[in-house]
N, C-alpha and C positions, 0 to 999 in steps of 0.2 A: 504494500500500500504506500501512497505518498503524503507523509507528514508535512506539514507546516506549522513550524514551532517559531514561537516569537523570544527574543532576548535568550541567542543561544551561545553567544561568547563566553560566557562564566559562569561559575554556580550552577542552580536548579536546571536554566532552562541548558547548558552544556551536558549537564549529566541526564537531562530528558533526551537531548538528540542522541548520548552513546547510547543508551539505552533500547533504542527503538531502530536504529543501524545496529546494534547487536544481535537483534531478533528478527533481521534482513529485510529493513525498512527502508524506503530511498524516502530522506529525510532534506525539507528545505528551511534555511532559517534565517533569520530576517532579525537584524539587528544594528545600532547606531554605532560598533565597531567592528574591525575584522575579527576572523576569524583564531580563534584559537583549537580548532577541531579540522583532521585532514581527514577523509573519508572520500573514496570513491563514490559513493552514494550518497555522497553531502555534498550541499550547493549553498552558500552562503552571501544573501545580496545584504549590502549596507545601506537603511534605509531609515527614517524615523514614520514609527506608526503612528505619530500626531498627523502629520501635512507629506511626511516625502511618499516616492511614489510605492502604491504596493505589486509587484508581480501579477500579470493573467496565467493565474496554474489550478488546472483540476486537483482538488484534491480529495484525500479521503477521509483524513484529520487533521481539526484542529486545537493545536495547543497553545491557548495566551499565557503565556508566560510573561513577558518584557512587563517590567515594574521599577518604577524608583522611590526613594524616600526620604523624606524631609529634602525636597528640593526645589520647591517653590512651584514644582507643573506634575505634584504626584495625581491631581485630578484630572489637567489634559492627558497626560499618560496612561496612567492606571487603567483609569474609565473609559476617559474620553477615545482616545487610540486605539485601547483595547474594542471597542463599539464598534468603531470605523473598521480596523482589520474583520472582527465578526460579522460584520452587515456586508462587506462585500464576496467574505467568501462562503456565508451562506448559500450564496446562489447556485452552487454547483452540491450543494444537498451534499454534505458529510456527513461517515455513519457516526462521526462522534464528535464532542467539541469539548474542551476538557477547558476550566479556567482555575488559574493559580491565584488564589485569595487569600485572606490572611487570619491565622484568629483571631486577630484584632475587630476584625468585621463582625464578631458577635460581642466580644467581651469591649470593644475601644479602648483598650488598656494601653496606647500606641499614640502615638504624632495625632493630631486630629484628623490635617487632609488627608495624611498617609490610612486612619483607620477609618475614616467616608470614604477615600476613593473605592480601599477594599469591599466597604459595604455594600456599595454600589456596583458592585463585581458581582457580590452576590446575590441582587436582586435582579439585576442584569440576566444573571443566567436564566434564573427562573421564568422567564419572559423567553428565552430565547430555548428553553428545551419545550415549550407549548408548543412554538412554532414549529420547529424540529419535527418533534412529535407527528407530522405530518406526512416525512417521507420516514419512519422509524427509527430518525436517529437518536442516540441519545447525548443528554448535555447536562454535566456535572463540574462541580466547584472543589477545588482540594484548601483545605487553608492550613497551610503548618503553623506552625509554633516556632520555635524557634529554631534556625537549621546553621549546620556548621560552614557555613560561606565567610567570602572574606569581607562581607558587605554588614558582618558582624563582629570583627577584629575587634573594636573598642571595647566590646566589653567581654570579648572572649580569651584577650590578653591581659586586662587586669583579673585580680585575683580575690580583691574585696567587691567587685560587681558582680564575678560570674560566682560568688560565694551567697551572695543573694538572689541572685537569678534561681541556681540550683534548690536555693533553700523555700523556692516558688513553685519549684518544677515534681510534684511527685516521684516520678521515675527518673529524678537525678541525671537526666542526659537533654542532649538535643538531638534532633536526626541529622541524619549524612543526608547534603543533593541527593546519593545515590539510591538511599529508601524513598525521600519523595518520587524519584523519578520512578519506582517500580510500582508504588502508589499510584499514580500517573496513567504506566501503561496499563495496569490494572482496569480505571475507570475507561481510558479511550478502546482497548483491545477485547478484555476479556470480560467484562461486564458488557450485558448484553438488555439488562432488564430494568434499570435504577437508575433513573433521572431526576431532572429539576432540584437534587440533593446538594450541598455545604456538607464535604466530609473534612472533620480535624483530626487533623493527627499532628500534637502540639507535645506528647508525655505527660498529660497531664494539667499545663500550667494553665488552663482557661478555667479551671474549676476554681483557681486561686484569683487570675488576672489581675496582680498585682507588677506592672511596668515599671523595670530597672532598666534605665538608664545613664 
């Protein structure tokens, strides 16, 4: 099948494209730097899903990934971008559409625009697995918690923050990109029945949602 995964330079949305090229996917990914993934089955355009242009490619999944935070356009981005790439490649009726949200989007324990933009992710979905619903595809929301990228260095390096983070987190860990991303393939490939859903997989720390920063 052919993916199109958004924000696939680093972190989540890189370890989503290994992922789904490991499981012998021809993966496209679309992001506002090059690439850091070499794959014969990978094609990598540089592009911003606010305004730049997006690719005419059929596809069969979709995966919004691309996300930023605390940076003054986490609502054009997040949402806004996210919409625009979703609204246009609905058209070619994917069996699945998969959106990377956050658990801040239930608990707001996060940035504010960064935990609205998210929310709005996930209300977004819900609107768009109705319509889905139509050629039987299905569209689901993942929102982690906290995941071990480098887009969380600050507090994953000091040692009195992530001493409070932990003492927040139940299950005393954070996931790997790489569990998200099996998460991921999980809702886009092998779930075949369960839509319009917000699944978290946080360890726990939404039951506390108490934000260290």
């Amino acid at each position: 099948m052919r993916i199109l995964i958004t924000g696939t330079s680093k972190g989540i949305g890189k370890a989503i494209a290994e992922k789904f090229l490991d499981m012998g996917h021809e993966v496209l990914g679309l992001d506002m730097v090059p690439p850091f993934l070499s794959h014969p089955r990978y094609r990598h355009i540089v592009t911003d899903i606010v305004d730049g242009p997006l690719p005419e490619e059929k596809i069969d999944i979709l995966i919004n990934n691309a996300g930023v935070q605390e940076s003054g356009r986490d609502i054009e981005v997040n949402l806004k971008g996210t919409m625009r790439v979703t609204e246009k490649y609905l058209t070619y009726m994917p069996k699945s559409v998969v959106f990377i949200a956050s658990a801040s989007a239930s608990t707001g324990a996060e940035f504010p625009a960064y935990a609205a933009s998210k929310g709005g992710v996930v209300a977004y979905m819900k609107n768009v697995a109705l319509r889905a619903a139509e050629w039987g595809g299905t569209v689901n929301s993942l929102s982690p918690g906290g995941v071990t990228t480098a887009l969380n260095d600050r507090v994953m390096n000091d040692p009195a923050l992530w001493g409070q983070i932990m003492d927040e987190t139940p299950l005393k860990k954070w996931a790997t990109p790489e569990e998200i991303a099996e998460w991921v393939y999980f809702l886009a490939v092998v779930n075949k029945s369960m839509t319009a859903q917000d699944l978290i997989v946080d360890n726990g720390e939404s039951s506390r949602a108490k934000f260290v920063w």
